[in-house]
N, C-alpha and C positions, 0 to 999 in steps of 0.2 A: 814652777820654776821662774823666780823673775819679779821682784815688785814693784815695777812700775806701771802705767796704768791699763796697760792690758792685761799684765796678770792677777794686778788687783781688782782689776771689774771680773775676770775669769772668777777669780776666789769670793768676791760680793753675790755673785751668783749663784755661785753655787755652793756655797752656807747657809742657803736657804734649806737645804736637804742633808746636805750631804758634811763628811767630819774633810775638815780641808786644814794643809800645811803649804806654806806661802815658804820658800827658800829664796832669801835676797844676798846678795854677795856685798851689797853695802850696810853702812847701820842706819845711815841719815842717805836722803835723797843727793844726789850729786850738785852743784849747779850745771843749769840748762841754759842752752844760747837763749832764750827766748818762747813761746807758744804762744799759740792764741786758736781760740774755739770757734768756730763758726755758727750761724745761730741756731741748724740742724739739731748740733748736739743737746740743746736746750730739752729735748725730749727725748735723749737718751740717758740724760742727766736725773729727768723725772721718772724712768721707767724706772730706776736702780735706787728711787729715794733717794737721790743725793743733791736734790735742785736747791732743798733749805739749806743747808749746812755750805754748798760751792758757792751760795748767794751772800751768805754771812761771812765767808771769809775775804772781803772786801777787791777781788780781783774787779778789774775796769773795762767800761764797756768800751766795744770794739765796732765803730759804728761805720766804715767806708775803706777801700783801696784808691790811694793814690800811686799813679803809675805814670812811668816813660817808659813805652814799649811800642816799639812799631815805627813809633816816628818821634819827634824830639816835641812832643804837646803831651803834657801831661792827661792824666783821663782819670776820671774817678768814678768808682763801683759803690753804690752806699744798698746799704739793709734796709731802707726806711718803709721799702714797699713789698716787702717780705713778711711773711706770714708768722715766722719766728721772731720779727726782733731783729734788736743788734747783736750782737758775736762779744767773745772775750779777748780781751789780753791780761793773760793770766799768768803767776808768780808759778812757776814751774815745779818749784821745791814744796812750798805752802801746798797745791794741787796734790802732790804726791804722799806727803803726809797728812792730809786729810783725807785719803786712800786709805791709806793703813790703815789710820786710825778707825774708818769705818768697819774696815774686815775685821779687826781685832772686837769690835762693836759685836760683829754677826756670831763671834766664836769660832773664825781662824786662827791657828796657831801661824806664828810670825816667825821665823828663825831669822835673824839678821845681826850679825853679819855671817854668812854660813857660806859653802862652797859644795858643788858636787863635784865627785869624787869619781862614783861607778855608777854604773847601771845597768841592768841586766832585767831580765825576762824570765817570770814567774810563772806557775800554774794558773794563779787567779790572777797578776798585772805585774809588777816591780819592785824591785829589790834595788834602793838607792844609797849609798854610803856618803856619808855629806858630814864634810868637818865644820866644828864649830869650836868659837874661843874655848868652850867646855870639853870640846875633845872630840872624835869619831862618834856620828852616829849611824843606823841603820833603819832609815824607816819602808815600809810597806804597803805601796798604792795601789789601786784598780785603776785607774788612771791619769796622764802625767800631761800638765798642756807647759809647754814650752814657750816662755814668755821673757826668754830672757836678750831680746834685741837681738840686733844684726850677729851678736855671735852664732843665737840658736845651738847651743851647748848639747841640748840634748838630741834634736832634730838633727845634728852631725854626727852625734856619739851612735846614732842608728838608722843612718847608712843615706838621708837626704845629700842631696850636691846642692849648691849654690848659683845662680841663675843670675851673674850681674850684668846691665846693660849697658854703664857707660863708668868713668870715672869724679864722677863730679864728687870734690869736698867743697867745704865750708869751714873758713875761718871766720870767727865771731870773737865779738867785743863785749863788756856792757861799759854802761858809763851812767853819772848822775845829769840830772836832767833838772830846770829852775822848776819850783813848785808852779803850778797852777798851768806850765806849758804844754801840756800833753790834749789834746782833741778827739782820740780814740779813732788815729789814724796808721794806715799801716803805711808804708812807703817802699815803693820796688823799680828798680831803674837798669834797666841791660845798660851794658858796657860793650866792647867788640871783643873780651876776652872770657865773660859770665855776664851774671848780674846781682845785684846790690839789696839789702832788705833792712831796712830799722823801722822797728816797733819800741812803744812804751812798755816798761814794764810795771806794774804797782809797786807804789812806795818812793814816787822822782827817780826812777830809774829808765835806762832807755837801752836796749841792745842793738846793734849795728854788726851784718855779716855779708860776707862776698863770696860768692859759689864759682867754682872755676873747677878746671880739671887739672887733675892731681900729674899729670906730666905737661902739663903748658908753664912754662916761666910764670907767667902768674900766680901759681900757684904759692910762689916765695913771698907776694902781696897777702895770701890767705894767712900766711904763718906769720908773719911781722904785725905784732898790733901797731906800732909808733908807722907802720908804711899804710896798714889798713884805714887807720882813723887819718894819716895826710892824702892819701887817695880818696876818698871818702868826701872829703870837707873839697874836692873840687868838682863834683859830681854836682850839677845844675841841683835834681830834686831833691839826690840824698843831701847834700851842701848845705842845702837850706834850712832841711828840716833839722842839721845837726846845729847850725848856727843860731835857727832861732831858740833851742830849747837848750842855748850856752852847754853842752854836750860836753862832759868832762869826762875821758876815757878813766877807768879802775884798773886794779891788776888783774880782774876777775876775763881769762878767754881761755878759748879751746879752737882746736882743729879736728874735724869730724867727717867722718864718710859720710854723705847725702846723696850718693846716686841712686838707682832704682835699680833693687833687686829681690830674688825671691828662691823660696827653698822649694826643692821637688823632690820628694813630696813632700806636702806641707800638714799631713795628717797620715797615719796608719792604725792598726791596730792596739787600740789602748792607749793614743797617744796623739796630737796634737799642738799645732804652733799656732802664736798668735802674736798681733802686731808685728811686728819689726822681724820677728822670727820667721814668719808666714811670709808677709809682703815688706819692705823698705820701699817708701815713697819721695820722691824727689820733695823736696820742699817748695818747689813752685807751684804744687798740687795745692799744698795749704790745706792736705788732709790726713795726714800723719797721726796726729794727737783723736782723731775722729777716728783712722783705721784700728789704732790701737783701742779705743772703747769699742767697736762695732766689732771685730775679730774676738776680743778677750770675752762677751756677750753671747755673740754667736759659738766660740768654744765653749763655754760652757754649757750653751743648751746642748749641745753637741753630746760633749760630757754626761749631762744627766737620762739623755737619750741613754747614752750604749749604755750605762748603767744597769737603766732599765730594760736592757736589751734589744732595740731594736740596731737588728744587724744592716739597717744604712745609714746607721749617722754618722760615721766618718765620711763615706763616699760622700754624703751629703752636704757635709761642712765640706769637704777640698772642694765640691761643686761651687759652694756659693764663695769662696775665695777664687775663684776661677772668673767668677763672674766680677768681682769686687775690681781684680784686676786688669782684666779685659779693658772694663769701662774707664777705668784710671791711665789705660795706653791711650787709648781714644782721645782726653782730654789732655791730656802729656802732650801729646803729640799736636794738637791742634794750637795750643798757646805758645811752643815752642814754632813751632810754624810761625805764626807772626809777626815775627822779628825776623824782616830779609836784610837789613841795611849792613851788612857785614858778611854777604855771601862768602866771602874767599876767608873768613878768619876761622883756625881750626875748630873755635869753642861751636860756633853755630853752622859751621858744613856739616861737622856730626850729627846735629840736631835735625839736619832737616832732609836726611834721607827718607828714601820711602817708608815707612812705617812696618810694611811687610820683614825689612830688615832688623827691626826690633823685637824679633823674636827668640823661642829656645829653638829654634835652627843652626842656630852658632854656638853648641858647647864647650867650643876650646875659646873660643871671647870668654863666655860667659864663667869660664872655671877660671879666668886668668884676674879676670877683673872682678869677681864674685871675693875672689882671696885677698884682691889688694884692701878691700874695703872690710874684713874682717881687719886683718891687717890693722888699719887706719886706726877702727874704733881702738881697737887694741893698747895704740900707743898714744890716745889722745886721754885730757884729763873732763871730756867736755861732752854734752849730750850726742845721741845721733838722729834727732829729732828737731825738728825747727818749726 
């Protein structure tokens, strides 16, 4: 369930063995705020066969962080001494249809644009009722990994609850950008109300986005492009990077939940979530686009496991999402720490409580703000990945 790129590395996967149907609710990819790949992925990319083809479809390299965080001096993080390489920044829509197009490669069926309907619990796995322009169908799986983003459609439909930890959206822009001005830089600047991100995208494009929480007045900055991109253009780093690359806002934005949350359980019998369905990652992680390949990967081995019967490989995949996310609070929590120079402003007093507080110890937080962010995606026209 889900074709974006967690379900289609689930489905890449597992067409190596097995008969797979991909059900997407769109025909074409959406547009996206933005991605970009870190260099990590460069060999999750070769495990899957997909390094030729992601290489030839022209996305650009992504070679250092520039940042104001902490203190008002810029600092920059570069790859050059990294074992992988530089990182991407990559065309978000091109990425996802050269997904498809590979699964349909391996001999998945693709229903798109299709919707489910029902589901229900079989003798040997499910019974799914899923409409399509052509009408009602009824197909019949062993089992079903759940890849359809923060909604988790299916993960809901059987009986998971929602685990959100803070309110944080994102309003994002794109805009054209002069030819030959792009450096294969990223840029990220706190503000005392969130903080700020623009990347290039392929093709003279450039997106600009502001993360704040969905009940702070600022929030009305996330939702206004013509308030976003003149807030924007007086921010010292982001200012500049938009000024030098004559930065012409498009009609192309979206408003998107981006806080961090997660489904419990995020695996049962015969059944399975991945990316965004499993974990939503803050986009300060900057590992969103990486959870969703390493989940959709790890589901599917997961998958070919129970198949073949071995009775731990669900317990086993919820273990290593357990682990995935553990390590992602740790790191959450530590750069968000960083930034003291606005102890009293609500966006970072939230951020900088003990850690201990960040947990499923708060089920009524977490059911309240878990639904505003279903919510969100719901009514926005725009990714929820960044």
């Amino acid at each position: 369930m889900g074709g974006g790129p967690a379900g289609c590395t689930a489905a890449l996967n597992c067409a190596r063995k097995r008969r797979v149907v991909v059900i997407e609710r769109r025909a074409d990819p959406a547009p996206r705020v933005g991605e970009s790949l870190p260099p990590g992925a460069t060999r999750l990319l070769r495990d899957m066969g997909l390094l030729e083809s992601f290489l030839a479809a022209g996305h650009q390299p992504y070679h250092a962080n520039v940042s104001v965080w902490g203190d008002a001096h810029p600092f920059a993080t570069d790859f050059i001494r990294g074992p992988d390489g530089h990182g991407w920044h990559i065309d978000r829509a091109a990425f996802e249809e050269g997904l498809r197009r590979a699964i349909r490669e391996r001999g998945a069926v693709v229903l798109a644009p299709a919707r489910l309907e029902s589901i229900a619990a079989t003798r040997s796995g499910w019974s799914l009722g899923v409409e399509t322009p052509k009408g009602p169908r009824t197909l019949h799986a062993r089992v079903v990994i759940d890849a359809t983003g923060r909604r988790a459609s299916v993960a809901r439909r059987l009986g998971a609850s929602t685990c959100g930890f803070d309110r944080l959206l994102c309003g994002w822009v794109h805009g054209a950008a002069a030819p030959g001005s792009e450096r294969g830089l990223t840029y990220v600047e706190s503000a005392p109300d969130g903080w700020w991100y623009t990347a290039p995208i392929p093709g003279n494009r450039r997106v600009l986005a502001f993360h704040t929480d969905a009940d702070l007045p600022s929030a009305a900055t996330a939702c206004t492009p013509d308030l976003l991109v003149e807030r924007a253009s007086r921010l010292d780093l982001i200012g500049s990077a938009l000024e030098a690359c004559h930065f012409e806002r498009t009609s192309i934005f979206g408003v998107t939940a981006a806080g961090t949350t997660r489904r419990s359980p995020c695996a049962g019998r015969g059944w399975m979530a991945a990316g965004d369905a499993a974990l939503a990652l803050d986009p300060l992680s900057s590992q969103g686009l990486v959870n969703a390949l390493f989940t959709g990967l790890a589901a599917a081995e997961s998958a070919d496991r129970y198949l073949d019967g071995a009775d731990d490989a669900v317990h086993d995949y919820a273990t290593t999402v357990d682990r995935v996310f553990a390590a992602y609070l740790r790191q959450l929590d530590h750069w968000y720490g960083v930034e003291r120079r606005w102890p009293d402003a609500p966006f970072w007093r939230r951020r900088q409580r003990e850690p201990a507080v960040r947990s499923l110890a708060h089920p009524g937080y977490s059911r309240e703000v878990g639904a505003q962010a279903e919510s969100a995606e719901a009514g926005t026209n725009g990714s929820t990945e960044v």
